[in-house]
N, C-alpha and C positions, 0 to 999 in steps of 0.2 A: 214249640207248643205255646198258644197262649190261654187265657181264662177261657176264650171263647169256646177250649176243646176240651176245657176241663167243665164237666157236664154236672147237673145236678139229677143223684140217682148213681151215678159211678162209682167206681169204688175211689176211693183217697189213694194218689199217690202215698206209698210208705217213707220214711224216713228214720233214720239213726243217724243224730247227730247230737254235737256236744254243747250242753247251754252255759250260763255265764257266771256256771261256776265250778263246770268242766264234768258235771255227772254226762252221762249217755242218755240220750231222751228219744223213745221210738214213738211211732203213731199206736204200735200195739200196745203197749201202758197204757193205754187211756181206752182200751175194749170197754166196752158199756159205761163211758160216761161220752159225753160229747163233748168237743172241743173248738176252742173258737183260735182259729188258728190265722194271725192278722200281721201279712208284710207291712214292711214299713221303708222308705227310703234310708235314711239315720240317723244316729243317734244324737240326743246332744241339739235336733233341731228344733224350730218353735213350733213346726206344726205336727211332729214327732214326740215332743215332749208332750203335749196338750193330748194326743189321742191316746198316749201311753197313762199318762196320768186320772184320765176319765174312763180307764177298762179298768184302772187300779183303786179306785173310787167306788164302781160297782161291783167290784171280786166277791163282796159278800154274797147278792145276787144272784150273781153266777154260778158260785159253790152250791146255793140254796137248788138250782136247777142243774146239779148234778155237771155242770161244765167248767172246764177248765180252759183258761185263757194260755196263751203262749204266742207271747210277739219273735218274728224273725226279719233281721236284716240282716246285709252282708258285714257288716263291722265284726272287731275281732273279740273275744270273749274278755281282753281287758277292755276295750270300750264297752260293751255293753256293761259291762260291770261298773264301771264309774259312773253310768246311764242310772244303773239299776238303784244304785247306793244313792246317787244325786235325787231322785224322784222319788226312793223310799217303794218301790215297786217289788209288791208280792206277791210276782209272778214270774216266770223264767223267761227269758231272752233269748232264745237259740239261734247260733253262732250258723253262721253260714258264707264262710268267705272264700267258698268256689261258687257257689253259685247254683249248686245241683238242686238242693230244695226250693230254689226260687225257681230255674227253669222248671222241676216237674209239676211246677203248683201253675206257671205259664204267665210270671209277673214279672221276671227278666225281661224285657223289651226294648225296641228303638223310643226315644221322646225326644224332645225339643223344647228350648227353652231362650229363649230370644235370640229365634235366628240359628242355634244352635244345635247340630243332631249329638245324640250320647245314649251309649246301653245304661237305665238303671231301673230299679224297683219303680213298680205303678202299685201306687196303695193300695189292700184288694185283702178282703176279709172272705177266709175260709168257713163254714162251720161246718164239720163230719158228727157226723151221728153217732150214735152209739153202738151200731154195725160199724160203722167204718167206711161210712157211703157221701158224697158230698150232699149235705142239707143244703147248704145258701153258699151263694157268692156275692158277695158285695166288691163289684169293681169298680177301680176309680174312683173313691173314697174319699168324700170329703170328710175333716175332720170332727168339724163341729156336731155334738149330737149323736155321732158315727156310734159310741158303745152304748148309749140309751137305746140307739133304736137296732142295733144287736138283741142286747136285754130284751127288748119289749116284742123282739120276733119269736126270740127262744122259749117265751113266757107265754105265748100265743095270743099277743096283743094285748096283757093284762097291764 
């Protein structure tokens, strides 16, 4: 599965899994609020640290629009935890080190990088609605600007 089959209007792959700081975190928690749900390659990187850091900048925001942010990569719940503590991030991290919530979201993929092929996370922002339907997908994600213009979609261009 990639992003391309995860459709806007579908329902959200579900998930139960543990974030970084070991509570159980499902997609059903978050029934009527929306959530912005944003892979990441990992942790501890420069351009990992900058898009983490500017979701965690506008959390106010986001709380004020009834949504809830939650970054996932594959690192282990002590790395993101060292992530989370190092950036002052006050929002949760979910822990994903088989790989199942990145395949069903379809960001698991082949990439290349000088000459080199390798499976990993392609940046790629989720956001589900408050049914539990996919609202947007932002794939291939560049960092910069990346959660203002989340914010400013979720907000309806205000």
């Amino acid at each position: 599965m990639s992003t391309k089959s995860l459709k806007v209007g579908s329902k959200a792959p579900a998930f139960n899994v543990k974030d970084d700081s070991g509570n159980n975190v499902k997609l059903s928690d978050f029934k009527g609020r929306t959530v912005v749900l944003y892979f990441y390659p990992k942790d501890m990187t420069p351009g990992c640290t900058i898009e983490a850091q500017d979701f965690n900048k506008l959390l106010p925001h986001f709380h004020k629009l009834k949504a809830v942010v939650l970054g996932v990569s594959r690192d282990s719940a002590e790395r993101h935890k060292k992530f989370r503590d190092k950036c002052d991030l006050e929002f949760p991290l979910l822990v994903d080190e088989d790989g199942k919530l990145c395949e069903a979201y379809g960001v698991w993929t082949m990439k290349s990088f000088m000459g080199r092929r390798f499976m990993g996370i392609v940046r790629t922002t989720v956001v589900i609605d408050a049914a539990g339907k996919v609202a947007q997908i932002y794939p291939e994600v560049k960092v910069k600007q990346h959660a203002a213009h989340v914010l400013k979609d979720l907000s309806g261009g205000r």
